[in-house]
Backbone as numpy.savetxt, mean C-alpha at the origin, in Angstrom:
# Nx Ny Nz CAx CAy CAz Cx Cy Cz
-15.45 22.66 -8.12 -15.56 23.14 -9.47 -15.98 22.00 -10.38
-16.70 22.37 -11.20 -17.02 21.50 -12.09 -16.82 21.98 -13.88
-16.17 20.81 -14.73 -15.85 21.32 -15.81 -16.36 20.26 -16.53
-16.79 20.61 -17.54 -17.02 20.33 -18.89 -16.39 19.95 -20.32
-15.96 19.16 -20.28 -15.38 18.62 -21.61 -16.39 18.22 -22.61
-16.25 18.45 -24.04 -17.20 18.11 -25.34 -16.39 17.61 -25.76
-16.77 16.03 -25.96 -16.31 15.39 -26.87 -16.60 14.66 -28.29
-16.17 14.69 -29.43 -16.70 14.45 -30.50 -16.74 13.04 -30.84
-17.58 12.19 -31.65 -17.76 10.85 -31.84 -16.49 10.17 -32.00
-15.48 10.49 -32.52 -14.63 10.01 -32.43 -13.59 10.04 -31.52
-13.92 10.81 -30.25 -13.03 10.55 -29.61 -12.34 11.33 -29.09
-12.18 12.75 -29.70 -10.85 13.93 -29.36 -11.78 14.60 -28.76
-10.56 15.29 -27.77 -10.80 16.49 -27.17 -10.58 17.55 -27.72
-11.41 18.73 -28.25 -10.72 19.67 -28.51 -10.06 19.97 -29.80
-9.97 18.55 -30.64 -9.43 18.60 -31.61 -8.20 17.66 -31.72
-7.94 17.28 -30.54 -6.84 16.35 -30.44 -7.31 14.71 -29.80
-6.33 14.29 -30.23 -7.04 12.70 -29.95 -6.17 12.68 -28.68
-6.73 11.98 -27.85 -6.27 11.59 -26.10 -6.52 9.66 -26.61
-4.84 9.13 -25.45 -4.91 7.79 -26.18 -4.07 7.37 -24.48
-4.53 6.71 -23.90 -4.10 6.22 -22.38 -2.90 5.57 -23.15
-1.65 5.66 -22.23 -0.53 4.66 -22.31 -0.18 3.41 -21.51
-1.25 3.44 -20.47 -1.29 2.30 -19.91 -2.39 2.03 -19.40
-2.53 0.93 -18.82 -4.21 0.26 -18.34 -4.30 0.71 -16.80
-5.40 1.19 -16.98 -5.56 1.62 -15.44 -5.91 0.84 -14.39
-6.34 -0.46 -14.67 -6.54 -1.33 -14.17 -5.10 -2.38 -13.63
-4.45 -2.03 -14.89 -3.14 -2.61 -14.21 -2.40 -1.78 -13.14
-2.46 -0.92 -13.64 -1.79 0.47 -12.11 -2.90 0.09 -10.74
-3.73 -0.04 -10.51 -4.73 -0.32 -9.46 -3.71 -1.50 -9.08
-4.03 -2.96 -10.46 -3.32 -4.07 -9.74 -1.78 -3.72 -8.80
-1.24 -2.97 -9.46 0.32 -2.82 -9.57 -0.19 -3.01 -7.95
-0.45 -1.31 -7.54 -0.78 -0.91 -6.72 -1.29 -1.27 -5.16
-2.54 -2.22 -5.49 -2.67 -3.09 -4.28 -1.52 -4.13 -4.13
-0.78 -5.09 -5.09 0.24 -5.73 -5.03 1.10 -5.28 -3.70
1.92 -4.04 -4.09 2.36 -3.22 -3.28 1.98 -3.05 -1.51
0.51 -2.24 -1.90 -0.15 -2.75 -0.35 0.12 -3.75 0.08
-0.05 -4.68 -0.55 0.23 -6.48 -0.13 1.47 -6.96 0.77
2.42 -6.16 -0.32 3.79 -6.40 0.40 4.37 -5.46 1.89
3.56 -4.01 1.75 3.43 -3.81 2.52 3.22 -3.96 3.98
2.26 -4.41 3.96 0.99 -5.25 5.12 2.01 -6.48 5.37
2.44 -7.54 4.58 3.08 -8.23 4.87 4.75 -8.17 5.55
5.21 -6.95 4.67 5.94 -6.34 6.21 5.93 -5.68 7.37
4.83 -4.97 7.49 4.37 -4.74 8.75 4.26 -5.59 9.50
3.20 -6.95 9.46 3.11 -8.18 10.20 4.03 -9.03 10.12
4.82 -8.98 9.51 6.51 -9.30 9.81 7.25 -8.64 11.43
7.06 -7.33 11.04 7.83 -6.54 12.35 7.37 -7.00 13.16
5.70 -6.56 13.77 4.93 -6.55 14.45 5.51 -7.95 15.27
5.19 -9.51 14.51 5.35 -10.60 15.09 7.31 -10.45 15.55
7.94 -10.10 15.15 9.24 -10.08 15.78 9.07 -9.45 16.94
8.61 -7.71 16.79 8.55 -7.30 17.94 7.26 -7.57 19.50
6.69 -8.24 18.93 5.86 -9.57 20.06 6.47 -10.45 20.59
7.85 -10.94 19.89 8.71 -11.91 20.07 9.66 -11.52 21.19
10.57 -10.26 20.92 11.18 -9.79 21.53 10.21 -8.96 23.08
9.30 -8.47 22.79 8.69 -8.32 23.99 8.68 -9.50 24.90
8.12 -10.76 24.22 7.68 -11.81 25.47 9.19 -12.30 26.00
9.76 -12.60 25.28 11.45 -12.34 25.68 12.03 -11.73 26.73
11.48 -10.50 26.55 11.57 -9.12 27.83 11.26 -9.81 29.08
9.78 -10.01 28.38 9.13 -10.62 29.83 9.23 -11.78 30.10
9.75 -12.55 30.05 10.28 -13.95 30.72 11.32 -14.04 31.40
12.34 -13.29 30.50 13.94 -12.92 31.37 13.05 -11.96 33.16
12.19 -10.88 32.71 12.28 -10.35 33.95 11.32 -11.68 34.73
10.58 -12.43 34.53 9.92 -13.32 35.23 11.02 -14.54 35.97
12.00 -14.46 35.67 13.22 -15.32 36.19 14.35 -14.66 36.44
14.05 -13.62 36.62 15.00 -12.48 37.75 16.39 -11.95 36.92
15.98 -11.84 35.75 17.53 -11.26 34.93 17.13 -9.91 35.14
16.30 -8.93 35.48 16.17 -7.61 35.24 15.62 -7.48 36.66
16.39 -6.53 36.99 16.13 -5.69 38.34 15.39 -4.73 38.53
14.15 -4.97 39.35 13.10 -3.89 39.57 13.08 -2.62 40.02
């Protein structure tokens, strides 16, 4: 669908003035920030649980785990 808004030189929609309350650019920033921390806990886990795998496998390479 496609819609159509007319807007007048100054600015309103409709008759009413529209006025953003925040920067949208900062919500983007906020936003990837977030991702950031994200990602950075993921590759947090990830390297623990690489850790604990090779772990696995060393104990069974020196006979603590029975085949």
């Amino acid at each position: 669908m496609v819609y159509n808004i007319v807007t007048t030189n100054n600015g309103s929609i409709n008759g009413r003035n529209f006025h953003c309350n925040f920067n949208p650019i900062d919500k983007w920033v906020e936003a990837i920030d977030k991702i950031e921390k994200l990602y950075e806990e993921l590759l947090k886990s990830e390297k623990e649980k690489v850790a604990m795998l090779q772990k696995i496998m060393d104990e069974m390479k020196q006979g603590y785990y029975l085949t």
